[in-house]
Phi, psi and omega in degrees: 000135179216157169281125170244125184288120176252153164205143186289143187268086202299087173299286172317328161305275172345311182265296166315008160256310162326310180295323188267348171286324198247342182281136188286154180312318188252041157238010202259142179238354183253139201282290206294010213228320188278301146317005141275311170309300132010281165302293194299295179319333177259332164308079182314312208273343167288320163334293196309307186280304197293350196259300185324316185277312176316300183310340173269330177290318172307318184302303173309293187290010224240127139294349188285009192264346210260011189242359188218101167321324175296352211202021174308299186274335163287010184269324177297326218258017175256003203255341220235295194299323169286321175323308157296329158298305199299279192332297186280016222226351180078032178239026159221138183244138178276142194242340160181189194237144173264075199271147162086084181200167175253196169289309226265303197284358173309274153335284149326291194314320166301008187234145175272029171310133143090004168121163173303143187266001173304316194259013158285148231259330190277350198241121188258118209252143221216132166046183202247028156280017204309315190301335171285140187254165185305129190220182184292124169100000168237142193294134157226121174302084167239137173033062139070335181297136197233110179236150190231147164308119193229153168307333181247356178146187154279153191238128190290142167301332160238026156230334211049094264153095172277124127335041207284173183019068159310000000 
């Protein structure tokens, strides 16, 4: 048993940044929406940088390569590389701490099974994200090692070292 740090995937950031990179200019409807983009367009190394990160949350979020056997292991391994950018890149917030815990019992503790899971006793709450519950694409820490939650278990982020059936 060890402690584990969980985080969250600043999602709601991730897609409104994604939306204003991908979307053509005269579809954008909210004025401060237009003017942030704005600001990013003119600005090359914030461009530059805003394009990256869409690309890597298009990486993250996209699954279809996990769906062509022939195209599997690059699917993991497009998938571990955006996890690993975005975490280092500060596109994850950490939202708590688990002490004496597994992977498994983390993760549990993180789900709003059974009442939220921000007011169990067992959990140390962390950023301001607490209502949201632990999902696919967010990061759990143990001894500095980064596995990110998958539908079928964890995958260390920088090795891809799969975990099955969480």
């Amino acid at each position: 048993m060890v402690t584990v740090n969980v985080y969250h995937l600043r999602y709601d950031e991730l897609y409104r940044l994604h939306m204003l990179v991908s979307t053509p200019t005269e579809s954008r409807g909210r004025e401060e929406e237009r003017a942030l983009f704005d600001t990013i367009k003119h600005d090359t190394k914030l461009h530059h940088h805003a394009n990256r990160i869409h690309d890597y949350y298009q990486m993250l979020m996209d699954a279809s390569l996990l769906q062509q056997p022939q195209t599997y292991k690059e699917g993991w391994e497009n998938i571990t590389s955006a996890g690993r950018y975005l975490f280092e890149s500060g596109w994850y917030e950490k939202v708590a701490t688990k002490h004496k815990s597994t992977l498994i019992d983390a993760w549990h503790a993180t789900m709003n099974i059974n009442g939220h899971w921000f007011l169990k006793n067992n959990v140390t709450v962390k950023g301001t994200w607490p209502f949201r519950q632990t999902m696919n694409g967010d990061v759990f820490e143990v001894n500095k090692r980064q596995w990110m939650l998958t539908a079928n278990g964890f995958i260390d982020i920088n090795s891809a070292v799969f975990l099955g059936d969480a």
